[in-house]
C-alpha positions in Angstrom: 13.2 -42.0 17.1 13.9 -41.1 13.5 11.5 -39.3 11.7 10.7 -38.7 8.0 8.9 -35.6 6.8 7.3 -35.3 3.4 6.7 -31.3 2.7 4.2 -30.8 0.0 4.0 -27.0 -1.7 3.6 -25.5 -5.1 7.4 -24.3 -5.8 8.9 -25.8 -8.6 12.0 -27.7 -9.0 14.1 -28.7 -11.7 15.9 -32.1 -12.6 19.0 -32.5 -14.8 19.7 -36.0 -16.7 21.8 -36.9 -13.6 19.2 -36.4 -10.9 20.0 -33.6 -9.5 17.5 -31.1 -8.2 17.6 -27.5 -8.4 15.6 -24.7 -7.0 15.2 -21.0 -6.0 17.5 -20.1 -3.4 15.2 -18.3 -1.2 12.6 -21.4 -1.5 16.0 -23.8 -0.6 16.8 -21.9 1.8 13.3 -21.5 3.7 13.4 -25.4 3.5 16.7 -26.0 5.2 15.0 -25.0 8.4 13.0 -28.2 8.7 16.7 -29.9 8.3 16.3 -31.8 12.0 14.4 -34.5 10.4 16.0 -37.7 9.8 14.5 -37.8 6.0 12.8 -35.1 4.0 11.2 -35.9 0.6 9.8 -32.9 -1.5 6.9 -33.4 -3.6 6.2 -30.3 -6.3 5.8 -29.5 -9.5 8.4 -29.7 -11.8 9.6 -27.2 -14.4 10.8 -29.1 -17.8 13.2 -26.6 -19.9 16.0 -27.6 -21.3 18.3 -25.8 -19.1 18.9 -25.1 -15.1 16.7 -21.6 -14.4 19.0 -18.8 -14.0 19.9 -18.5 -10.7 18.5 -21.9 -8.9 21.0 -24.0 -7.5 21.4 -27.6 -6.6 19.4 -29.2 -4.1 21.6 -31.0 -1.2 21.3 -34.8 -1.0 19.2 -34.7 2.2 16.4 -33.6 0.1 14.4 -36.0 -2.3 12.7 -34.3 -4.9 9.3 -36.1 -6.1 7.2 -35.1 -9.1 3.7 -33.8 -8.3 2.5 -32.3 -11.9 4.1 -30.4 -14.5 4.2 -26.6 -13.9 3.5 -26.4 -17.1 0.5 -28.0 -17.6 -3.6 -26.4 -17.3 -4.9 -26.4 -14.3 -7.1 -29.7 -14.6 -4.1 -31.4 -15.9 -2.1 -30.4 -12.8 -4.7 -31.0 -10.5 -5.3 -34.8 -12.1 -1.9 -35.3 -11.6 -1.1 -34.5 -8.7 -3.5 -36.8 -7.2 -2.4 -39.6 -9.2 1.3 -39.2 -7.8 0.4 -39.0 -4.4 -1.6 -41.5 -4.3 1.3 -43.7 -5.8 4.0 -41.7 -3.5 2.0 -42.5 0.0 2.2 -46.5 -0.5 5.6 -46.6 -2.2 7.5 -44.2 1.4 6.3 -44.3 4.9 6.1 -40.8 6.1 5.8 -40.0 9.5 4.5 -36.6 9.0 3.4 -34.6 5.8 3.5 -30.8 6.3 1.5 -28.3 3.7 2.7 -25.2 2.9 -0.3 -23.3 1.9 -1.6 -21.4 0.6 -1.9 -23.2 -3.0 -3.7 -25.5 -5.2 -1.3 -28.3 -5.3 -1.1 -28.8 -1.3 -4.8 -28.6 -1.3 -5.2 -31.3 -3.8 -2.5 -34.1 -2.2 -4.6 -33.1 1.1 -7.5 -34.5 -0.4 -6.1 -37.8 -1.1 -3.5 -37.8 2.8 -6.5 -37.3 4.5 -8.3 -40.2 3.5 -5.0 -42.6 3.9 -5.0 -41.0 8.2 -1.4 -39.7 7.4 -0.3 -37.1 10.1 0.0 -34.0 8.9 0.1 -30.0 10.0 -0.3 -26.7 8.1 1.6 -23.6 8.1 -0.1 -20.7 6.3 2.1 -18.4 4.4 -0.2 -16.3 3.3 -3.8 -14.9 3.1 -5.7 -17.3 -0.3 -9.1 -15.6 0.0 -6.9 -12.3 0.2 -4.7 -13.4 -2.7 -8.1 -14.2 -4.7 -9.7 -11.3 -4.9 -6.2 -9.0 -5.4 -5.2 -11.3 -8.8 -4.0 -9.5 -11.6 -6.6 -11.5 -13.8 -9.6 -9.8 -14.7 -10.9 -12.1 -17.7 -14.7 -12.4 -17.7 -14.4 -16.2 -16.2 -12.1 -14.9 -13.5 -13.8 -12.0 -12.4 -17.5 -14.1 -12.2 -15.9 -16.8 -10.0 -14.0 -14.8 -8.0 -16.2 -14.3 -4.9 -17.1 -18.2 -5.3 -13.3 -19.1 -5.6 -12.1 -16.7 -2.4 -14.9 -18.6 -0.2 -13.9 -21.6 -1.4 -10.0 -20.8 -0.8 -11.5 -19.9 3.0 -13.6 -23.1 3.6 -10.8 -25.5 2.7 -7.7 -23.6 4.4 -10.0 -23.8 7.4 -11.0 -27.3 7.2 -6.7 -28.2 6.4 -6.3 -26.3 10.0 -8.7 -27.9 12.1 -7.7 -31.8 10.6 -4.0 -30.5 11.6 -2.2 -31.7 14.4 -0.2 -28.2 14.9 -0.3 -25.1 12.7 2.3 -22.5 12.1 1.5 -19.2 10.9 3.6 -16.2 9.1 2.6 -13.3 11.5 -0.4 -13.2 13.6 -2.9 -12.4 11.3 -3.3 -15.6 9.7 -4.7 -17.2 13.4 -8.0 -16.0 12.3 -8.2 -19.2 10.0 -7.9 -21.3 13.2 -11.5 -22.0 15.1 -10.0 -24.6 17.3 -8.7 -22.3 20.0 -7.0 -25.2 21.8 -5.0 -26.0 18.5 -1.2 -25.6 19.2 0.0 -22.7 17.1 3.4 -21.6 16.6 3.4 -18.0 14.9 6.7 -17.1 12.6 7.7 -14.8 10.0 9.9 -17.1 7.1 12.8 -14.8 7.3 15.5 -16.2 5.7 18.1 -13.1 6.3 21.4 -14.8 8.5 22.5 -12.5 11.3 25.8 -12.3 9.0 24.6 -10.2 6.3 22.7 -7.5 8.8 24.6 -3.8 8.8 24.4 -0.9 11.2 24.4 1.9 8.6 24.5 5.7 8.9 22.1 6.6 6.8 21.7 10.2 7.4 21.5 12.1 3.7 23.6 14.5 2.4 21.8 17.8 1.3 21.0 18.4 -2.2 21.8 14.4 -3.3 18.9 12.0 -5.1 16.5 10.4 -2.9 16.5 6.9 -3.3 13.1 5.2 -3.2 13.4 1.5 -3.4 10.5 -1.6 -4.0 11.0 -5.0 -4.1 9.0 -7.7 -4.6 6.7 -9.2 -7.4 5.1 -6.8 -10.0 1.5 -7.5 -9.7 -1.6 -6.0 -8.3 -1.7 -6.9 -4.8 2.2 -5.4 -4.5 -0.3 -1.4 -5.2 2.5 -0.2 -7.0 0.0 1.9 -8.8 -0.3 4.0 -5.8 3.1 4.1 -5.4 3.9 5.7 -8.4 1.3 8.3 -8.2 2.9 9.0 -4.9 6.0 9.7 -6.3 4.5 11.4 -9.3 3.4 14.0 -6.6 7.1 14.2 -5.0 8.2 15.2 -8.7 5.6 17.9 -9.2 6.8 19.9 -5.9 9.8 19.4 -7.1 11.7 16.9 -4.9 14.9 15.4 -6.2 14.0 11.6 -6.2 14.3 8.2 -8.3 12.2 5.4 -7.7 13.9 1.9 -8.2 11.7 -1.0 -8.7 13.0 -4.8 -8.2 10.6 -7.7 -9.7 9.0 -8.2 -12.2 5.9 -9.5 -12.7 1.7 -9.0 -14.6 1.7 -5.3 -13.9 5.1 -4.4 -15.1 3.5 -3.3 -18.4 1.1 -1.0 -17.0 3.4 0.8 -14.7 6.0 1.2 -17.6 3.2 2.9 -19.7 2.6 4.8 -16.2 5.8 6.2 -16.3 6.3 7.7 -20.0 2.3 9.1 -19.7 3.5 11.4 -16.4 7.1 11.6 -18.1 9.0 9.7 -15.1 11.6 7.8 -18.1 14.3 9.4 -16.3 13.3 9.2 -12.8 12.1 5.0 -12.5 14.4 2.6 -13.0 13.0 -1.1 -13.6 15.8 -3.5 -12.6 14.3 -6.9 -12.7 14.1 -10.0 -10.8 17.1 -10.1 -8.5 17.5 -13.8 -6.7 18.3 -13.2 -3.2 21.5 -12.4 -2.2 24.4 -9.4 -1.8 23.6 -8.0 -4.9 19.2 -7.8 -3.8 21.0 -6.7 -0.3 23.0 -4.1 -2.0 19.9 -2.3 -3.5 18.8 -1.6 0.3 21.8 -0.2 1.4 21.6 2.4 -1.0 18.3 2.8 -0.7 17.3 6.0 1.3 14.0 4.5 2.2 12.2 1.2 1.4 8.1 1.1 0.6 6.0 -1.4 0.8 2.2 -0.6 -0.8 0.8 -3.9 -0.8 -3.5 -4.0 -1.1 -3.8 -7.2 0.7 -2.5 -10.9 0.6 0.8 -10.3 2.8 1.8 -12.1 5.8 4.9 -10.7 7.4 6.9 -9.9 5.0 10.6 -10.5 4.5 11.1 -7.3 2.2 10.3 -5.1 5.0 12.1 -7.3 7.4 15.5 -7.2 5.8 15.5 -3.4 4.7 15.5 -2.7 8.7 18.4 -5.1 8.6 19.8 -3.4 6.5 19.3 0.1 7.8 17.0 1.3 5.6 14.1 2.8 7.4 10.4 1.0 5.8 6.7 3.0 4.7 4.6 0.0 4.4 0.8 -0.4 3.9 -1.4 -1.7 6.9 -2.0 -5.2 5.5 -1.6 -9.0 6.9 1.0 -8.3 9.7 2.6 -5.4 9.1 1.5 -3.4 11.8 2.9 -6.0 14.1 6.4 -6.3 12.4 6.7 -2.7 12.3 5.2 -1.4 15.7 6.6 0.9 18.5 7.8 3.2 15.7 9.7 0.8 14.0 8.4 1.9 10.7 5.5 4.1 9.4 2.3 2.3 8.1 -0.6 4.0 6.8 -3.8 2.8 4.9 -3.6 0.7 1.3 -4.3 2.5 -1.5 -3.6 5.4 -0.6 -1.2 7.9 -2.3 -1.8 10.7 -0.5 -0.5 9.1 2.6 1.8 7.4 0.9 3.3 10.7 -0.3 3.1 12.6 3.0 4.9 9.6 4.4 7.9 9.7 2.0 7.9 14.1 2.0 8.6 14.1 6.1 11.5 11.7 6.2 12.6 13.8 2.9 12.4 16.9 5.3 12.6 15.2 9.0 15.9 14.0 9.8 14.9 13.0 13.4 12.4 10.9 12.3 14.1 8.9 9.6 17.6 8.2 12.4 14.7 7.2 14.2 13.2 4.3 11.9 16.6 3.3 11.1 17.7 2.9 14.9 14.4 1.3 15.6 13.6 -1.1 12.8 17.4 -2.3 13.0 16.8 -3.2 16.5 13.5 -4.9 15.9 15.1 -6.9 13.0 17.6 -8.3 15.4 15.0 -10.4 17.2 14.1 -11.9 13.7 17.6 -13.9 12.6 17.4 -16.9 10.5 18.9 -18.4 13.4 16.4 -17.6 16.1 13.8 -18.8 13.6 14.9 -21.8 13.0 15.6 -22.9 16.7 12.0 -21.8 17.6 10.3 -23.7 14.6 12.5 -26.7 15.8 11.8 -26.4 19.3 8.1 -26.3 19.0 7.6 -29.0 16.1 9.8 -31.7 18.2 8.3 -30.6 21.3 4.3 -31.6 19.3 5.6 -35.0 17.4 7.4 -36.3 20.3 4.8 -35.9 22.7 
């Protein structure tokens, strides 16, 4: 029986004059996994500039790109929008199935409108809202007043999307907690879009005397903790270690941290590279990376970062939030508190100084990542969303 699936997220995409769609790869790419339905339209805001965003590329023909709001536009504008369009899109196409990726603001809103119309639909939570909430870079006087209001609020309608859901998928285990209906079939991932291909057994074992590489990527804002990060290494400079901090993203904090570094006189020893789309050249930064951290404050789910610097032999320090502990347990990586330099520091000095324990990371967390292939994702997300529609 053929099946059409209408996936509903806040990503944007971007349309030429000839129709064509284009989007971040690593967005594309999670999106291909869902690929065993018949019919897949995409409904998200779209990003009006006058050229193709650097780096995006074209959408295939399987995928039909439909206009939710403007990313552009305020809030309220989006939010009108958005409703409008979906109201128009659910009479116009038949969809068998509409699946949210949350969390964000634009799923929430067509949810209000599908759930009226009886429209099938399931969840899959990404990440943690309420978390996300209170972590925001923001700190405007508005922002700050609403913000426990706005993170309960988050909480009551992820919860309320979950139980009306016919199945829900989570990244990493942590996530379950949003789900009171224990009978609810549940289908726990990790949106790792690293193909078996590109993973590399390395022999990582460091030279004496040579720069230690510290490497970060992700997006530059508060809930990453970079903060703590660079006090940590601040520390590894005052007794005297010989290391350089690399920083990949870019993002609401990048200001702060850069004013960071020339106050403690780092110029010379962090190195902002940017946004990197994903690819060889992002996987190139782990190789030579002698270690990979991850100092995240909250709001994570299971993180691809982490996941493809083990794939890439580069042993991880990440901070005990979402799922991490899961991703990186049996000594597959260190974790230690959030905000926490000083453990953060001691972390990064004993693989400086403990050669058994970093080839242990690196044998461990490359093993680990091997049961994590796109692959094996996408046949299990397959598997159990075929075995709950066809039922």
């Amino acid at each position: 029986m053929k099946k059409i699936l209408g996936i509903i997220n806040a990503s944007p995409y971007y349309q030429n004059q000839n129709g064509d769609c284009f989007m971040q790869p690593s967005e594309l790419k999670s999106l291909e996994m869902f690929g065993f339905f018949d019919k897949i339209f995409l409904y998200k805001p779209r990003k009006y500039t006058s050229t193709i965003p650097n780096g995006w590329i074209k959408v295939k023909k399987d995928f039909i790109c439909k206009e939710l709001c403007k990313i552009e536009d305020s809030r309220f504008k989006r939010k009108q929008n958005t409703k409008i369009n979906i109201s128009k899109y659910i009479h116009d196409i038949d969809i068998d199935i509409f699946y949210f990726r949350m969390p964000n603001y634009e799923a929430s809103w067509a949810w209000e409108i599908i759930r009226k119309e009886n429209i099938p639909f399931f969840t899959e939570l990404h990440g943690d809202w309420e978390e996300s909430i209170i972590n925001e870079d923001s700190n405007s006087f508005i922002r700050k007043l609403t913000r426990k209001y706005r993170a309960e609020k988050a909480t009551q309608i992820v919860e309320k999307m979950v139980n009306e859901s016919l199945f829900v998928m989570t990244i990493g285990h942590k996530l379950t907690k949003y789900i009171k209906d224990k009978d609810k079939p549940i289908l726990v991932t990790t949106n790792h879009l690293l193909n078996k291909k590109y993973y590399v057994k390395l022999d990582k074992k460091r030279k004496q005397n040579e720069v230690f590489k510290i490497l970060f990527v992700g997006d530059v804002q508060v809930r990453k903790g970079l903060l703590y990060l660079f006090k940590a290494f601040k520390l590894l400079i005052d007794k005297g270690m010989n290391v350089q901090l690399d920083i990949v993203g870019s993002g609401a904090s990048e200001s702060i941290l850069k004013a960071y570094v020339l106050k403690q006189n780092m110029k010379n020893k962090v190195i902002f590279h940017g946004r990197i789309p994903h690819g060889n050249l992002l996987f190139q930064f782990f190789k030579d990376a002698d270690i990979f951290v991850l100092p995240s404050v909250g709001a994570e789910g299971v993180p691809r970062v982490t996941h493809e610097a083990m794939a890439m032999s580069c042993p991880v320090i990440a901070t005990d939030v979402g799922s991490v502990s899961w991703q990186l347990e049996n000594n597959c990586g260190i974790v230690i508190p959030p905000k926490d330099e000083i453990s953060l520091f001691n972390s990064i000095k004993l693989l400086i100084e403990s050669p058994e324990v970093y080839d242990k990371l690196v044998e461990n967390g490359y093993q680990r990542s091997l049961k994590f292939t796109y692959e094996k994702q996408k046949e299990s997300i397959e598997k159990f969303i075929l075995g709950q529609i066809n039922e």
